[in-house]
C-alpha positions in Angstrom: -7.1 17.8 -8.6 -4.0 18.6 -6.1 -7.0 19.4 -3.3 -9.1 15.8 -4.3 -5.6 14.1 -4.3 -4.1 15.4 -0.8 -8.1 14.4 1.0 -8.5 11.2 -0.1 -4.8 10.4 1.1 -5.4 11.8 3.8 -8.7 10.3 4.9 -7.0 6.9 3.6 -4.0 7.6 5.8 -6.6 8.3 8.9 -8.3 4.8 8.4 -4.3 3.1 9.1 -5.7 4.3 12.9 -8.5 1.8 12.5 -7.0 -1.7 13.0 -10.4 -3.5 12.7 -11.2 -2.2 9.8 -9.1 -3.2 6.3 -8.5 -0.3 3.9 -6.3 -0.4 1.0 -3.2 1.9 0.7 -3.3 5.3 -1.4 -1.1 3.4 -4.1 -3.3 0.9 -4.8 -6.4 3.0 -4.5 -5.1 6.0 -6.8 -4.7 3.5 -10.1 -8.9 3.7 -10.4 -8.6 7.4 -10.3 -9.5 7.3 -14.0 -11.0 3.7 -14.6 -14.1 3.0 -16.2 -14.8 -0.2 -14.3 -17.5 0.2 -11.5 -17.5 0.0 -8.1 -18.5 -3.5 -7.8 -15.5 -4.5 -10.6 -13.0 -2.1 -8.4 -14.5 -3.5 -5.0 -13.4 -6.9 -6.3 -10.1 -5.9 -7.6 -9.2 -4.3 -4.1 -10.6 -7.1 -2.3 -13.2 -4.7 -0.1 -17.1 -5.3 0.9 -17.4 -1.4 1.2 -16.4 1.6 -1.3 -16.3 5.6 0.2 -17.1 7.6 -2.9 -17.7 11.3 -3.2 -16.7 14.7 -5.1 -16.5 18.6 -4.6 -17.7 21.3 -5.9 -15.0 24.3 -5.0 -16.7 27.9 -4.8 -14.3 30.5 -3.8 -12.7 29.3 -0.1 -15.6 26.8 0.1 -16.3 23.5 -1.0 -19.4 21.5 -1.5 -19.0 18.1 -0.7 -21.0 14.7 -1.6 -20.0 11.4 -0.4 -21.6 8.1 0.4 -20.6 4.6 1.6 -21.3 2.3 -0.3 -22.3 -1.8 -0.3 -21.0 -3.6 -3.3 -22.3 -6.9 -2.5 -25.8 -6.1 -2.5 -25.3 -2.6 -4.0 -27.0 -0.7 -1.0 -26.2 2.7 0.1 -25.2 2.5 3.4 -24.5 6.1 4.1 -24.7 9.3 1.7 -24.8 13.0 2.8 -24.2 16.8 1.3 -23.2 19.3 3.0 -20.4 22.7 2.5 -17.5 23.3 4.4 -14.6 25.7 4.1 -11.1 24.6 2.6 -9.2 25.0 5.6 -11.3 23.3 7.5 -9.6 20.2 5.9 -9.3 18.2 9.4 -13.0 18.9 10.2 -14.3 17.5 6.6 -12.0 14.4 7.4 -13.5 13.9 10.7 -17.0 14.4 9.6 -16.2 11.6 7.3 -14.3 9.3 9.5 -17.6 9.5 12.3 -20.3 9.0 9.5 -18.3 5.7 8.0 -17.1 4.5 11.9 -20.9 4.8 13.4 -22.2 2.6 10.5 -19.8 0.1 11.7 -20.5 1.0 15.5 -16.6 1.5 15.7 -15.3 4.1 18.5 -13.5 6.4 16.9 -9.8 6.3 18.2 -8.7 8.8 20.8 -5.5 9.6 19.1 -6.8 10.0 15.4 -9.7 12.4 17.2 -6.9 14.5 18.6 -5.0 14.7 15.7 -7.5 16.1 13.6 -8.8 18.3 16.7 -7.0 21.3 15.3 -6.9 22.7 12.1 -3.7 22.1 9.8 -3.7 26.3 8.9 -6.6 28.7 9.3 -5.5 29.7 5.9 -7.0 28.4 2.6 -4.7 29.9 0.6 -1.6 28.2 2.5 -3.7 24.7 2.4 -4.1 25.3 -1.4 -0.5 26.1 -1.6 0.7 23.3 0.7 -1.6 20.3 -1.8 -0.3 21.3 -4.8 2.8 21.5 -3.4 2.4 17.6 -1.9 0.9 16.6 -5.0 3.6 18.0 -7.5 6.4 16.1 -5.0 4.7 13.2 -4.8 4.9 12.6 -8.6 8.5 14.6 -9.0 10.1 13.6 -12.8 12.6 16.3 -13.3 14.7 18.5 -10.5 12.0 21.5 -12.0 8.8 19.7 -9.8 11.3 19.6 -7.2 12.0 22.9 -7.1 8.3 23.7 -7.9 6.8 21.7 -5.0 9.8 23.8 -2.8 8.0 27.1 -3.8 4.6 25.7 -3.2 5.5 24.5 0.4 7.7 28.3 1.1 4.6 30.2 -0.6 2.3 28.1 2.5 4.5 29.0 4.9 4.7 32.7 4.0 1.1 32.7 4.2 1.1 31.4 7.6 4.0 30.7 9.5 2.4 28.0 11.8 1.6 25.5 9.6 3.8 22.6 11.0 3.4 20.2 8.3 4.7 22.9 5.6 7.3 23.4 7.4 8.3 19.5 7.4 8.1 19.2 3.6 9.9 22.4 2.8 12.5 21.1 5.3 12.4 18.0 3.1 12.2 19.5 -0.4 15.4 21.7 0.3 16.8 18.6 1.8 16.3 17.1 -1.6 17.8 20.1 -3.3 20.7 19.9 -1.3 20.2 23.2 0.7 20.8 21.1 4.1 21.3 24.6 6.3 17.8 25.6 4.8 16.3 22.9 5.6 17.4 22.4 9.0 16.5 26.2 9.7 12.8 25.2 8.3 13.0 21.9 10.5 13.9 24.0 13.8 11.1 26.7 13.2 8.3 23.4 12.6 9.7 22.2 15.7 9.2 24.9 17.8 5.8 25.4 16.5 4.6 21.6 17.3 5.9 21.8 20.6 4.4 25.5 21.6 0.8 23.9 20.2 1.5 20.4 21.7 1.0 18.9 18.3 2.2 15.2 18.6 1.4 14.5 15.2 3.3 17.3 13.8 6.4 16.8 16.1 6.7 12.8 14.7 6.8 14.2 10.9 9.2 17.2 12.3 11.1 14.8 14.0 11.0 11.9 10.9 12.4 15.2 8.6 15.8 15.4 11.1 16.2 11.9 10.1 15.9 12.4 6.6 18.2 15.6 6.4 20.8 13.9 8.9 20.8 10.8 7.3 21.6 12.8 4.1 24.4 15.0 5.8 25.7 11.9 7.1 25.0 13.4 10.9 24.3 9.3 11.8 24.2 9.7 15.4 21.7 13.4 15.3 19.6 11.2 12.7 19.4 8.5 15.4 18.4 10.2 18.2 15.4 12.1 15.9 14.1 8.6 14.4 13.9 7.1 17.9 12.2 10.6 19.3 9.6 10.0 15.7 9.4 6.3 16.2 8.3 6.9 20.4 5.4 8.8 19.6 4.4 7.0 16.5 3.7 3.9 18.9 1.9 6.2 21.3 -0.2 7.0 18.5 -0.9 3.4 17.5 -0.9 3.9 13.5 0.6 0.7 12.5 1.1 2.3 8.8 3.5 5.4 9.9 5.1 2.9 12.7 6.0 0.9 9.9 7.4 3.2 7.9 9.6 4.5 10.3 11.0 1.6 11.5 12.2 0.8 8.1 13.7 4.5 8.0 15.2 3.3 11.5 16.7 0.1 10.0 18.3 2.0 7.2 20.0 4.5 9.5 21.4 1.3 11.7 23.1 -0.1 8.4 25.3 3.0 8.3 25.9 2.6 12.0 27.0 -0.6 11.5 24.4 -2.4 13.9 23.2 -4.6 11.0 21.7 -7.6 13.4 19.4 -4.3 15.0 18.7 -3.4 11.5 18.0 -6.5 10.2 15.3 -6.9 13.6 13.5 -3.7 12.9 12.8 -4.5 9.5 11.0 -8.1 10.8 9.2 -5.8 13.1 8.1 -3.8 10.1 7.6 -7.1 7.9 5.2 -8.0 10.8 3.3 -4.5 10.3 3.9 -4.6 6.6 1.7 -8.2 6.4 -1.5 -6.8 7.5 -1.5 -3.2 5.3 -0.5 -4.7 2.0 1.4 -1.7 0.9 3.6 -2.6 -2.1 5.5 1.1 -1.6 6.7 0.5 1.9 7.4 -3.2 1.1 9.5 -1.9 -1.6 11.0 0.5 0.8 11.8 -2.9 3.2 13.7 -4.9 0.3 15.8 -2.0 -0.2 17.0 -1.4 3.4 17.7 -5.7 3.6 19.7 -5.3 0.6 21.7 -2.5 1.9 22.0 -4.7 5.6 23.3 -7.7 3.6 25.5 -5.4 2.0 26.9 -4.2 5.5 28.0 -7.6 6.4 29.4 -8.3 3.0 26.3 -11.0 1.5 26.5 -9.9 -1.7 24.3 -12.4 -3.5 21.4 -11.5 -0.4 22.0 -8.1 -1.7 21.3 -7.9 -5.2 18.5 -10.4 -4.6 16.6 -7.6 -2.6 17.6 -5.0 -4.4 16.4 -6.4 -7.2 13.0 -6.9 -5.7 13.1 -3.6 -4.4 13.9 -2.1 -7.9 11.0 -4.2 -9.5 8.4 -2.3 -7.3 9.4 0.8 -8.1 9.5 0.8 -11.2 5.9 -0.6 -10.9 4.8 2.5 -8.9 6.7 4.6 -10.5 9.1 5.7 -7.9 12.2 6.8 -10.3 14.8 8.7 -7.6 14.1 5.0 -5.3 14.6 3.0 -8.6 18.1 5.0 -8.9 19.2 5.1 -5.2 18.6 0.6 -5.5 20.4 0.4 -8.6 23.1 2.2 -6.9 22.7 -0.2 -4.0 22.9 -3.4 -6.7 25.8 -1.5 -8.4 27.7 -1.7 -4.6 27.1 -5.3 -4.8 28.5 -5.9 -8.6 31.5 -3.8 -7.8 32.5 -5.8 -4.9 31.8 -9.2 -6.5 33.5 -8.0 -9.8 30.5 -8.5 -12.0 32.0 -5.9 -14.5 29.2 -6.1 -17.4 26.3 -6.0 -14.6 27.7 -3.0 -12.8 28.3 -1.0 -16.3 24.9 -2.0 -17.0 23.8 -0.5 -13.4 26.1 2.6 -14.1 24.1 3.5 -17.3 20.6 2.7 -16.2 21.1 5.5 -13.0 23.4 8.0 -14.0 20.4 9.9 -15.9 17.8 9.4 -13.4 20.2 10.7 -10.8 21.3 13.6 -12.7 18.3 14.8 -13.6 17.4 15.0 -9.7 20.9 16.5 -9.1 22.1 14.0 -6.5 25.6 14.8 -6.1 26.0 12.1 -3.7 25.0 8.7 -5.8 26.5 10.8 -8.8 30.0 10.1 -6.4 28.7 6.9 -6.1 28.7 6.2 -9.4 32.1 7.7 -10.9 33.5 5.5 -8.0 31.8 2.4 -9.5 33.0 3.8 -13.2 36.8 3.9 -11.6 36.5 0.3 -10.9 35.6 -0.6 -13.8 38.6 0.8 -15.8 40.4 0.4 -12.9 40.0 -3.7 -13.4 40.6 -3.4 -17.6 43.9 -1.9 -15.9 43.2 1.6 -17.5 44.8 3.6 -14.8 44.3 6.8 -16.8 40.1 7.0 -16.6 39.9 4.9 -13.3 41.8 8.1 -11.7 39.8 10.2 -13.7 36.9 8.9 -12.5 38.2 8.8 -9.2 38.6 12.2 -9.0 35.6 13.1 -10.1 34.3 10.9 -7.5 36.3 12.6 -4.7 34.9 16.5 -5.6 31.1 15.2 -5.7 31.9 13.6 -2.1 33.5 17.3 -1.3 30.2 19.4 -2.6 27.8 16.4 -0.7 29.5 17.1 2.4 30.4 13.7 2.8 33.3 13.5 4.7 34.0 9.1 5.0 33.4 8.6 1.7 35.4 11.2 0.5 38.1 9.9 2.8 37.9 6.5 1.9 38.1 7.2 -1.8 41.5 9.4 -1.7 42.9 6.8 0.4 42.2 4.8 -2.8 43.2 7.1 -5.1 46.7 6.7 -3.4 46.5 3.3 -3.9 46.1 2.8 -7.5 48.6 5.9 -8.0 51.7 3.8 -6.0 50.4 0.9 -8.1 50.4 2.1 -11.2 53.6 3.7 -10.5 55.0 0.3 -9.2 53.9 -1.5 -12.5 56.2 1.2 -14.2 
């Protein structure tokens, strides 16, 4: 399952290269894992003239592979071929593929995507194994235990072989996640090194993308900056309008906490511009929430909520419950400031379990600083500084220094208030 799920994004991701040809995202794709509709009813539901089929057959390290292309409207076999290959020879199977599906078409396969898969990800099949269950157990996380599951999976792939880059990238992440930031920036470092001594561009723009993540979480804004313009460089040079996307959205959201909301607001229209052609209802998602956290920068609260809102709609479509919590913690920012009481309790109860469940400490904050407001305008001093306080050791564990500040400074506040009203 984990080894079928990690190719077919893969080979799905590999198309994004291929900007004359029109593929639908993994999301969309992944929802007729398990249909019974056939291909010419799925065809038509995904909008496509052409379906890639196949299956495997796994026999020890090696697997037996069948795939075919497929013409729905006339329900002609374009292409179909068998042949065996071994597991870690993941990047070869994807290429073989690419070529077959690309020469029907007489398309050149892209420099960039041919270089990228000239190498193999591990020479390992154990560590591959390792590394897709690993992605595949992140990629649908529900509690902090397939969080800390996937985190074995990715250390177990790196034990195995210490070179594999892209481990090292979503271990870095998964102990991000956990909040082990020295752990994962010690995973980071040694994937860094490794991309550069094998001169693996691909491998250095995820590396690079996982700084941004971590320092964006340790509240490191100008380390994260320098890492998502370094990711977002060679993602252009690599002309994958998918990933180039993506990152520029990650690049907006780090400008919001710099404060340069007009450059944020820009590189999200950049990405909007990308976004129109790949009709990928994840990343769009992904776009809402980093406009509603721009308008919330500049104080346009009602812009806010209205994208956060959209934002929280799609993910709870997809699925995505950690991004449903981190936009209802967005929309909660927005309540609290307008003084929408009821909504903002409403928000408070909704993400409190979601986020404690995936041990967050820093929306938990968050949150407890919403719940001091809330008491805080009944004019129940006692549980606003309650909450307050609560909100102020969360900050402390998180690391996050401004916040924390902020919120004491606060705290003093409604103490020399509630002693004036006395």
């Amino acid at each position: 399952e984990f080894i079928s799920y990690g190719l077919t994004e893969n080979i799905i991701n590999d198309f994004a290269y291929i900007n004359t040809l029109r593929t639908p995202t993994f999301n969309e794709t992944l929802q007729y894992k398990k249909t019974d509709l056939g291909c010419g009813a799925i065809g038509r539901k995904l909008k496509v003239d052409n379906i890639l089929q196949g299956n495997f057959l796994k026999e020890g390290d090696s697997l037996k592979l069948n795939f075919e292309l497929l013409d729905i409207n006339f329900g002609k076999i374009l292409w179909s071929e068998t042949w065996s290959d071994h597991i870690s020879n993941s990047n070869n199977i994807r290429r073989h593929i690419l070529q077959s599906v690309l020469s029907h078409f007489k398309i050149e396969f892209p420099k960039q995507l041919s270089d990228s898969l000239s190498d193999k990800m591990t020479h390992s099949s154990d560590a591959l194994e390792a590394y897709y269950e690993g992605k595949y157990c992140s990629d649908f996380l529900k509690t902090k235990d397939d969080l800390k599951n996937s985190t074995k999976l990715f250390k177990k792939a790196i034990d195995i072989d210490n070179n594999f880059v892209e481990a090292h990238y979503l271990y870095g992440i998964s102990c991000q996640r956990l909040g082990n930031y020295n752990a994962a920036e010690t995973a980071l470092l040694d994937g860094q090194e490794i991309a550069e001594s094998k001169n693996d561009l691909q491998g250095l723009a995820y590396i690079y993308k996982g700084f941004n993540i971590l320092y964006s979480a340790w509240g490191k804004w100008n380390k994260s900056r320098y890492n998502i313009e370094k990711a977002l460089k060679i993602q252009i040079q690599l002309n994958n309008n998918t990933v180039e996307a993506m990152l520029r959205i990650d690049y907006a959201n780090l400008l919001n906490h710099l404060e340069e909301t007009d450059l944020s607001i820009e590189q999200n229209k950049q990405a909007s511009k990308l976004l129109k052609n790949l009709e990928d209802d994840r990343l769009l998602g992904i776009s809402y929430a980093v406009m509603a956290n721009s308008y919330l920068v500049i104080n346009q609260f009602t812009q806010s909520i209205t994208f956060g809102k959209k934002a929280i709609g799609i993910f709870r479509k997809l699925g995505m419950t950690y991004y449903e919590a981190k936009l209802l913690v967005i929309v909660g920012d927005g309540y609290c400031r307008t003084g929408d009481l009821e909504n903002l309790k409403i928000v408070v109860e909704s993400a409190l379990p979601i986020v404690q469940e995936f041990g967050d400490i820093f929306l938990e904050g968050k949150l407890n600083y919403f719940n001091a407001h809330y008491y805080l305008n009944q004019n129940n001093f006692s549980n606003a500084i309650s909450y307050i306080d609560e909100s102020i050791e969360l900050y402390n564990s998180a690391e996050q220094t401004r916040f924390e500040t902020q919120t004491l400074i606060e705290k003093l506040c409604i103490l020399m208030e509630s002693e004036s009203d006395n």
